[in-house]
C-alpha positions as CSV (number, residue, x, y, z in Angstrom):
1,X,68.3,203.9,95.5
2,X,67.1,204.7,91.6
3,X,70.6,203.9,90.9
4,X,71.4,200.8,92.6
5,X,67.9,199.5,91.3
6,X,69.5,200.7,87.6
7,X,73.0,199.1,88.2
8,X,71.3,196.1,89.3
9,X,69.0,196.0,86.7
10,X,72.0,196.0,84.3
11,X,73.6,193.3,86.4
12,X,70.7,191.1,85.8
13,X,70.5,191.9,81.7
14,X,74.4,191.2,81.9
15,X,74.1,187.9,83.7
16,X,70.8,186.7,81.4
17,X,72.9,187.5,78.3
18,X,75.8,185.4,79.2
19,X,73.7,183.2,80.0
20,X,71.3,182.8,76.9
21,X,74.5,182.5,74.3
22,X,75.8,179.1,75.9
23,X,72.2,178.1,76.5
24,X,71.5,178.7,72.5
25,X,74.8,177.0,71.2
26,X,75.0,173.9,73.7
27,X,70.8,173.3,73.3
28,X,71.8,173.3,69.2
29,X,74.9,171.3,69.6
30,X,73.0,168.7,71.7
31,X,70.0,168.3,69.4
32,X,72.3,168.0,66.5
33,X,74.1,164.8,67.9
34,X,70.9,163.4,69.2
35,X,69.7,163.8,65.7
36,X,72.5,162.4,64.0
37,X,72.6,159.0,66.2
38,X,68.7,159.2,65.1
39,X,69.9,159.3,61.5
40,X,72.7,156.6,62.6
41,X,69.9,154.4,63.7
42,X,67.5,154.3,60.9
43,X,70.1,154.9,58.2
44,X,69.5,151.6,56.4
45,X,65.8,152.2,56.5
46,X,66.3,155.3,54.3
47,X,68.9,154.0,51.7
48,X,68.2,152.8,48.5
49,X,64.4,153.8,48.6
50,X,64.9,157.1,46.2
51,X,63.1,159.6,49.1
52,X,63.1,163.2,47.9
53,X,65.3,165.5,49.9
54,X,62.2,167.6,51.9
55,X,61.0,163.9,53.1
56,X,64.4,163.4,54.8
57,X,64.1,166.7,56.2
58,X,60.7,166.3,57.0
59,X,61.6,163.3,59.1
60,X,64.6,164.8,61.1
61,X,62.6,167.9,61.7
62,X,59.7,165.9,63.8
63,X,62.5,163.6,64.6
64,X,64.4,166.7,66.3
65,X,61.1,167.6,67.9
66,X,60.8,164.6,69.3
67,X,64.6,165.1,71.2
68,X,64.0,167.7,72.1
69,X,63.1,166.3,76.0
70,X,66.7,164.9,75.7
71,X,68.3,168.1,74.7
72,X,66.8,170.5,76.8
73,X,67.8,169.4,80.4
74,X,71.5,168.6,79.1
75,X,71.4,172.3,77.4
76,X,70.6,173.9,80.9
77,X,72.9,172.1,82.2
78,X,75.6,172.9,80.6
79,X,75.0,176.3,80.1
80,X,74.5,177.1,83.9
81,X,78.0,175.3,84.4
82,X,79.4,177.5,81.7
83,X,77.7,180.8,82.8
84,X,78.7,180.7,86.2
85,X,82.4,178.9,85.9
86,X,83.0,181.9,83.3
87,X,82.0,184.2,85.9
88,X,84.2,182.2,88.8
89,X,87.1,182.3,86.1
90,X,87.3,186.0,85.3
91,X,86.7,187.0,89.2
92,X,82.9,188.5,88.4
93,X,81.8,186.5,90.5
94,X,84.1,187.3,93.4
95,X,83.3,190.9,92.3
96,X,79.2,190.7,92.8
97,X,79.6,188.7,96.0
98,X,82.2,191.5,97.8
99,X,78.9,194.0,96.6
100,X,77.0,192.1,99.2
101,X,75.2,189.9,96.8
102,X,74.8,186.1,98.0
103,X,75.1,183.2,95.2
104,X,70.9,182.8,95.3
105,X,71.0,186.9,95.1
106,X,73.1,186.4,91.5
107,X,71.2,183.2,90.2
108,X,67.9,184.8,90.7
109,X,67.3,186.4,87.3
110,X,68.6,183.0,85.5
111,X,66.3,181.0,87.7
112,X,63.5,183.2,86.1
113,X,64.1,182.3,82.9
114,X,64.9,178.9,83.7
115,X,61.4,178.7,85.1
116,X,59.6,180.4,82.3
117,X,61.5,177.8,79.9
118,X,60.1,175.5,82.3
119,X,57.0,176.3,82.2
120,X,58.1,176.2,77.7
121,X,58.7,172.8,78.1
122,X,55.3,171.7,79.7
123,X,53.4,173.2,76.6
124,X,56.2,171.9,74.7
125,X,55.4,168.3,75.8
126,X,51.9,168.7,76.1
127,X,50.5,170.2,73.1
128,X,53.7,170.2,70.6
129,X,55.4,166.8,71.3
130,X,52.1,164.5,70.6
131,X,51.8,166.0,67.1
132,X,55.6,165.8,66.4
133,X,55.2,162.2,67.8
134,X,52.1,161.6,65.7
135,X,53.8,162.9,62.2
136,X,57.1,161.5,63.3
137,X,55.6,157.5,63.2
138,X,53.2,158.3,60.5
139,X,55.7,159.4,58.3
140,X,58.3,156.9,59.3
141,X,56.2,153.7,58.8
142,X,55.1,154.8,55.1
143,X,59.2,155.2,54.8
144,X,59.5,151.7,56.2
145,X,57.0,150.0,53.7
146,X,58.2,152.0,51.0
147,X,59.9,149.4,48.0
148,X,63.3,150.5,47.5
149,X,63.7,152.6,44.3
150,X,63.9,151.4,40.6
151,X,67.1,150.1,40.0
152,X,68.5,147.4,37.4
153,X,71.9,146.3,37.3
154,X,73.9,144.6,35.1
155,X,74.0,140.4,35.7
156,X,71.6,140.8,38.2
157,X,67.7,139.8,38.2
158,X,65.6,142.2,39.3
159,X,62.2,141.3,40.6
160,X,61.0,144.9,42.1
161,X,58.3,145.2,39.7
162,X,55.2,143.1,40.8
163,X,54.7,140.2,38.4
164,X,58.3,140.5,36.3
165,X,61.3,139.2,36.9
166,X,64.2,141.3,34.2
167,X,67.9,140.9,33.7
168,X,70.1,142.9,31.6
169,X,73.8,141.5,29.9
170,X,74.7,144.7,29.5
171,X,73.8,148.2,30.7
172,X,75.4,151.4,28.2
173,X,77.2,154.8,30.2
174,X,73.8,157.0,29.6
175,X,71.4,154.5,31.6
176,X,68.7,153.9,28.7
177,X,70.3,151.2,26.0
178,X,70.4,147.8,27.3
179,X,71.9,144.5,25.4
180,X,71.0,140.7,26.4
181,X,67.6,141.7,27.7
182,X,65.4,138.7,29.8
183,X,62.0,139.1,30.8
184,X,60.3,136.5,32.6
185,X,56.4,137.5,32.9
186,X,54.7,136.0,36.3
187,X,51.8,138.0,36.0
188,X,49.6,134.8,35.5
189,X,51.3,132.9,39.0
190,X,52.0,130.0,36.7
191,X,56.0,129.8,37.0
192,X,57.9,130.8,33.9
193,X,55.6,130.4,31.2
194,X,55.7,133.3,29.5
195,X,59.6,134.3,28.8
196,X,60.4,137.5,26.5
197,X,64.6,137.8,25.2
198,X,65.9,140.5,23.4
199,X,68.9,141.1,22.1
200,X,69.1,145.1,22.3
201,X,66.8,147.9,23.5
202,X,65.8,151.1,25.5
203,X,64.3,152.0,28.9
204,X,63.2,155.5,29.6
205,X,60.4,156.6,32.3
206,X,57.8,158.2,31.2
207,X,56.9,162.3,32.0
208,X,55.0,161.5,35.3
209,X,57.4,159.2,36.6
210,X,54.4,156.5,36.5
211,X,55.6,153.7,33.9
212,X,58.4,152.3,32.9
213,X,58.8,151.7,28.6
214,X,60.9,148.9,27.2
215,X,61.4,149.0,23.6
216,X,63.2,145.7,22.3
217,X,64.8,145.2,19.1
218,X,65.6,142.0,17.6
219,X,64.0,139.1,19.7
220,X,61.4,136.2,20.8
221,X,58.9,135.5,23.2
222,X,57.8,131.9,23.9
223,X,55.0,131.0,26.2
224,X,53.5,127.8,27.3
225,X,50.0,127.1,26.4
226,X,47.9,125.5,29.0
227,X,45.4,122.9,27.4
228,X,46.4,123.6,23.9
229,X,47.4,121.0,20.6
230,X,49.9,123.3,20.5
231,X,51.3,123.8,24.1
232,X,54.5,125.5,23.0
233,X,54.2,129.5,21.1
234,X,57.4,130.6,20.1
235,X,57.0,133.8,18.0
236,X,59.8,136.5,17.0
237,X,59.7,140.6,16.7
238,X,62.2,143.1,15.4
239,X,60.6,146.0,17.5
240,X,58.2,145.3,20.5
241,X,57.0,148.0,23.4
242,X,56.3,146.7,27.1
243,X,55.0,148.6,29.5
244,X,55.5,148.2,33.5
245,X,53.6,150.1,35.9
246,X,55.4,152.0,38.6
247,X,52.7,153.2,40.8
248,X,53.9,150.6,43.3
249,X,56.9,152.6,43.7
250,X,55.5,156.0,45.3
251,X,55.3,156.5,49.1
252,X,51.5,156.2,49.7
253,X,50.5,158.4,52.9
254,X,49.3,156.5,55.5
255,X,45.9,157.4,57.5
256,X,47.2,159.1,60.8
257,X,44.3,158.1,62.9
258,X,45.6,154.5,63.0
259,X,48.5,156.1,65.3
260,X,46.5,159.2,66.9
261,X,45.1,156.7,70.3
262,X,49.3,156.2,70.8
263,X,49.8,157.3,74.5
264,X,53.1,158.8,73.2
265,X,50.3,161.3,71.0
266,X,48.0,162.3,73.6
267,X,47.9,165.1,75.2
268,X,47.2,165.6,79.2
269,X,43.3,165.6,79.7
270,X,43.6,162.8,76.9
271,X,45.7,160.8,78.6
272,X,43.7,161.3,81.3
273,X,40.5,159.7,79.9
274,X,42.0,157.2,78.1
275,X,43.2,156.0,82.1
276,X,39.6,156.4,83.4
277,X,39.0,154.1,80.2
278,X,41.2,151.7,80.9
279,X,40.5,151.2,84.9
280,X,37.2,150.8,83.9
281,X,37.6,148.0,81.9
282,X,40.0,146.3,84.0
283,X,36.7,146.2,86.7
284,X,34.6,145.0,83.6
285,X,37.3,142.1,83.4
286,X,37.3,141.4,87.1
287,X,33.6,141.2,87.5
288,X,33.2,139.2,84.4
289,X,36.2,137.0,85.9
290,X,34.5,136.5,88.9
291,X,31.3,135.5,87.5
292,X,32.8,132.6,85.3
293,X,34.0,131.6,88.3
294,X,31.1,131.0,89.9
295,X,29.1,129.6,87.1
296,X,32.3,127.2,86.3
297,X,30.8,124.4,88.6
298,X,29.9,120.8,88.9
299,X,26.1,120.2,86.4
300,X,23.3,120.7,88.2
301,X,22.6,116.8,87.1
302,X,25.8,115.2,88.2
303,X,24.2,114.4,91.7
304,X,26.4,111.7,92.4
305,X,26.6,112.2,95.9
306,X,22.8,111.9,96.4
307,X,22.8,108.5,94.4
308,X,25.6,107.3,96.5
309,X,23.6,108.5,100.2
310,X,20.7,106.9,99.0
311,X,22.5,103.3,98.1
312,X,24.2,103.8,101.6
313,X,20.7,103.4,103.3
314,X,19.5,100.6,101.6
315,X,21.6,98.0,103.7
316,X,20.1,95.4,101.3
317,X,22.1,96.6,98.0
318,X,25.4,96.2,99.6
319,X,26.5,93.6,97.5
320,X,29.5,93.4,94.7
321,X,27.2,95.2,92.4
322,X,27.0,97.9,95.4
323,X,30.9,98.4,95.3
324,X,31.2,98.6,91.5
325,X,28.9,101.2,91.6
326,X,30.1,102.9,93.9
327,X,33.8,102.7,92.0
328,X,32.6,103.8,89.1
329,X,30.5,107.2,90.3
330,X,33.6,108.1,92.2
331,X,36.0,108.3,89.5
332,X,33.2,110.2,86.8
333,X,32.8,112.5,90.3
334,X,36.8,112.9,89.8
335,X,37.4,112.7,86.5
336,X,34.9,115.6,86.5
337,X,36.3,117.7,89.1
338,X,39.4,117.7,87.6
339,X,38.6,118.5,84.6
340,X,37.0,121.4,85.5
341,X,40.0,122.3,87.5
342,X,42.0,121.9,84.3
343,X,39.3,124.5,82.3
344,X,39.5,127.2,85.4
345,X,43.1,126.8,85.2
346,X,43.4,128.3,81.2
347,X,40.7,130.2,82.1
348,X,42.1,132.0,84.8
349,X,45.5,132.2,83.3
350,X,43.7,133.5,80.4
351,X,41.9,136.3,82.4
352,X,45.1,137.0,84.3
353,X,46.8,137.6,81.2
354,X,44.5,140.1,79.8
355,X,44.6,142.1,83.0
356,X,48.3,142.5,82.9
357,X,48.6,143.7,79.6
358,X,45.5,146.4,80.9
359,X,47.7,147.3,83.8
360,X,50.9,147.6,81.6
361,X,48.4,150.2,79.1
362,X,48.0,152.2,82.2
363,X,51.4,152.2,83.6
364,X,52.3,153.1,79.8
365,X,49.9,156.3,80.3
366,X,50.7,157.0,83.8
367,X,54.1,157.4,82.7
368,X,53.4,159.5,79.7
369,X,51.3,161.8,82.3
370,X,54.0,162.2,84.7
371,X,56.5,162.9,81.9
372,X,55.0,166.2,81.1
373,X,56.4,167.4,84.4
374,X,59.2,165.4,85.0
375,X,60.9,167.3,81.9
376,X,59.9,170.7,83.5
377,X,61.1,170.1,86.9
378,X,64.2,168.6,85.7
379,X,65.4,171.8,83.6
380,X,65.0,173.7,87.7
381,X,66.7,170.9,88.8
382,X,69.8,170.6,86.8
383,X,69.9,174.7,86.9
384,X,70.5,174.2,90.7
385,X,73.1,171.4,90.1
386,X,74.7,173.0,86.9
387,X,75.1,177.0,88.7
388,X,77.1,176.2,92.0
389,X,79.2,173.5,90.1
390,X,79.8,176.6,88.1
391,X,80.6,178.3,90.9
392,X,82.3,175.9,92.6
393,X,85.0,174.8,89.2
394,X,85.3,178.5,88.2
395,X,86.5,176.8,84.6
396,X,84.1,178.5,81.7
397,X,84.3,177.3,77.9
398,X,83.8,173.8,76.5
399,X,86.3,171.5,78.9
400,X,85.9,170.9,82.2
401,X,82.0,171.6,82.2
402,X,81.2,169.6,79.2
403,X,83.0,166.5,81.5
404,X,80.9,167.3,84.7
405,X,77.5,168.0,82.6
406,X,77.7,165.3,80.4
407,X,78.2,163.2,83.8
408,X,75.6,164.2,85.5
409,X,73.4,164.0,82.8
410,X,74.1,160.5,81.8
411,X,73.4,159.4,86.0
412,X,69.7,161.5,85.5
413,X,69.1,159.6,82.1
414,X,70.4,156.2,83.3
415,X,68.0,156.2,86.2
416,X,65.3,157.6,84.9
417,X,65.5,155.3,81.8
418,X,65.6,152.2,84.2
419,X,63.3,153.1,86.2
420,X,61.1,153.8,83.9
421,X,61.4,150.5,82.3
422,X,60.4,148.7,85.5
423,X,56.8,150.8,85.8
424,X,56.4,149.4,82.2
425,X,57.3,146.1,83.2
426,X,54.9,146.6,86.5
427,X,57.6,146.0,88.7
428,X,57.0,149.1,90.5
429,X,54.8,152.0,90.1
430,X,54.9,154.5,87.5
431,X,55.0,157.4,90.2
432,X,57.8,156.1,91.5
433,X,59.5,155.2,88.6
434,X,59.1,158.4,86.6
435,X,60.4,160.9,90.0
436,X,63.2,158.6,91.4
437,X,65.8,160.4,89.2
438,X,64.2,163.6,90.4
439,X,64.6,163.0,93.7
440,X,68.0,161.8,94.1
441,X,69.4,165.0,92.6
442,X,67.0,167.1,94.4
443,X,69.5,166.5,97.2
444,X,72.6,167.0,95.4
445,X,71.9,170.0,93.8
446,X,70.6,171.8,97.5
447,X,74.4,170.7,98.6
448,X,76.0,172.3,95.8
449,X,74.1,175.2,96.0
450,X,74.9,175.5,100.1
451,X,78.8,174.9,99.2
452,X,78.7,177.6,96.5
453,X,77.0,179.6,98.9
454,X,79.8,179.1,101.7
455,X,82.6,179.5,99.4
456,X,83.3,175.8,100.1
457,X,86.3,174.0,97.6
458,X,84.4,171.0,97.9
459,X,85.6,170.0,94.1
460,X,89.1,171.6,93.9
461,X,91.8,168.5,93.8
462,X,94.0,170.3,95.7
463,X,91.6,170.0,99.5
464,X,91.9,166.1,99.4
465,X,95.6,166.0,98.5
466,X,95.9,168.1,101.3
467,X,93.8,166.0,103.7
468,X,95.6,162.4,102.5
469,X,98.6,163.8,103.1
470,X,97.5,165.0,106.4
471,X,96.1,161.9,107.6
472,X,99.5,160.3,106.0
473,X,101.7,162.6,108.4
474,X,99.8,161.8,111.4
475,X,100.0,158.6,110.6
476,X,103.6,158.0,110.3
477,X,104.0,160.5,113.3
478,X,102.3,158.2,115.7
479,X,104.3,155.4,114.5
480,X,107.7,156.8,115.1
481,X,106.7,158.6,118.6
482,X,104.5,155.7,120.2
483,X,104.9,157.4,123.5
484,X,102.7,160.5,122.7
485,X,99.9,158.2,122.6
């Protein structure tokens, strides 16, 4: 008994290692292309702004963070597919089951860890990913308002520094001396008034990277004087020093707690309350609806009907005058109902309005909330789709099961995507929307698993040749014997 428990013991440390290596190198390999169609995406927002190198890989870190829900169900996936189809491949598997192990027997110690990484990815999502989330878009919106870095180029006018417009003629090999320089000086927001020409000089930065120094040789400045005798200054120089201050240029930080009420950085209980928040201000809206309503009447003053009842018993005013009068009430009575029709109208559409968009906030944190489970039961779920079709191909490496994952992956991101974009759109509910993926491979992967179980060749190419041809034979055999039927 001590040494089957050993032998099985090493069984399971034999099947958790073959395991953990695919499931290492596939969950890598899949964040590394989810990070570079990240990189893809945003490219142009990052070139031509002069970032430093550790703010690039500041941003893919929390960027990889934040794919990390994409990368992980594909990664067990695959890895289960490999595992197993290595082990159908090589005959282990035929080996452990003529020991009297069943399929569920073998999977058993990589369902373990599949649930403890499970159980990884809940804490993942619920106290990891809103950080990552909240640096990610902090960091990425001070990116986006960044101006793009200092750059002059010949012929062209440059208008990056706030108030100056400069062109350079020419621009020497070592990046400093400049000929045919042009300066036009806005700083005043009268035009171009002020216009500075030089025929040589030299740029340089200063230490802190915080100015920018001209020094021109050889030119003339000539500015229009506003209200002057004189409204023309035209004055040369053989050496003058400008100044232009840079500060614009550095990536300020951006307060986080603009971005921290995000459902996307919340955490569970937060989410939570910011819910009860929101349902009770949609019954806020409703009873406050409801009582404009009411108050959105006819004045208390416009008793035209009581005017009108009182003329109709005076049989003695029912003269021309009396049917004038009457006219004329009527249509202020209309004209006044309908225009209060009109104003409950906007104001109801109005009303209606604001309570969608509060119903769209909660579907928006409904489906946040039932994404930090839908990730963990997704990684059990694929296990038990990606382990019999192991079992089932019997093909290990990086072909076949890279085909089948990559497959069913893209049907369980398809859906869930979808549907998730009708529970933000209100077209069904969030609970629905965020478990429909779940619970259409639910079934598929308890069918796999009973076909590995049986030994079934449910995949192999070879069973439904078989079966067409079969049906093909019968076929033409009760064509050319019509008496047997």
């Amino acid at each position: 008994m001590r040494n089957q428990k050993h032998t099985l013991k090493k069984l399971h440390k034999l099947i958790i290692r073959s395991y953990l290596g695919p499931f290492i190198l596939t969950f890598f390999i899949t964040l590394f292309i989810f990070v570079m169609q990240f990189l893809w995406k945003y490219i142009d927002e990052l070139v031509g702004k002069g970032l430093e190198w550790y703010l690039i890989a500041e941003l893919l870190f929390y960027a990889s963070a934040n794919l990390v829900p994409m990368a992980l169900p594909l990664a067990i996936l695959l890895a289960s597919i490999m595992t197993f189809g290595s082990f159908g491949e090589h005959y282990e598997l035929v080996a452990m089951k003529s020991s009297g192990m069943s399929l569920l027997r073998i999977m058993y110690p990589l369902l373990l860890v599949t649930m403890l990484t499970s159980i990884g990815a809940f804490l993942f999502t619920n106290y990891v990913w809103p950080k990552a989330n909240l640096e990610f878009a902090s960091l990425l919106y001070d990116i986006r308002h960044k101006k793009p870095a200092f750059d002059i180029t010949e012929g062209v006018y440059y208008s990056g520094i706030d108030g100056y417009v400069i062109r350079v003629g020419k621009k020497h090999e070592d990046g400093k001396s400049l000929n045919d320089i042009l300066i036009y000086d806005h700083t005043r927001k009268e035009g171009n008034v002020h216009v500075i020409r030089s025929d040589s000089g030299r740029m340089e930065m200063t230490l802190d990277q915080r100015y920018l120094v001209f020094k021109l040789f050889e030119g003339a400045s000539y500015e229009e004087i506003e209200g002057e005798r004189r409204p023309h200054m035209l004055s040369s120089f053989s050496e003058e020093i400008m100044r232009f201050d840079l500060s614009g240029f550095q990536m300020e930080r951006t307060d986080k707690n603009i971005f921290k009420d995000n459902y996307q950085m919340l955490t569970l209980g937060q989410l939570e309350n910011a819910i009860d928040t929101y349902k009770v201000k949609m019954v806020d809206k409703k009873a406050e609806y409801i009582s404009m309503i009411k108050k959105k009447s006819l004045p208390r003053d416009f008793d035209t009907a009581s005017i009108i009842l009182q003329v109709d018993r005076a049989d003695s005013l029912k003269t021309a005058a009396y049917f004038e009068f009457m006219d004329r009430e009527k249509g202020k009575l209309i004209e006044t109902a309908l225009s209060q029709m009109r104003s409950n109208k906007t104001f109801t559409k109005a009303k209606g309005e604001i309570i969608k968009s509060n119903q769209k906030s909660i579907n928006r944190h409904l489906i946040e909330w039932h994404r930090k489970f839908t990730l963990s039961i997704a990684c059990i779920i694929l296990f038990f789709i990606g382990a019999p079709l192991g079992a089932i191909i019997r093909k290990g490496g990086l072909g076949l099961p890279v085909v089948v994952s990559v497959m069913f992956f893209l049907a369980y991101h398809i859906t869930s995507i979808t549907f998730e974009k009708l529970a933000k759109q209100d077209e069904i509910e969030p609970l629905i929307g965020m478990w429909i993926a779940s619970l259409i491979l639910t079934p598929i992967g308890f069918f796999l698993t009973y076909k590995a179980s049986t030994d079934s060749r449910v995949l192999e190419l070879e069973t439904y040749t078989k079966s067409i041809q079969r049906f093909f034979s019968l076929l033409l055999f009760k064509r050319t014997n019509p008496k047997s039927n």
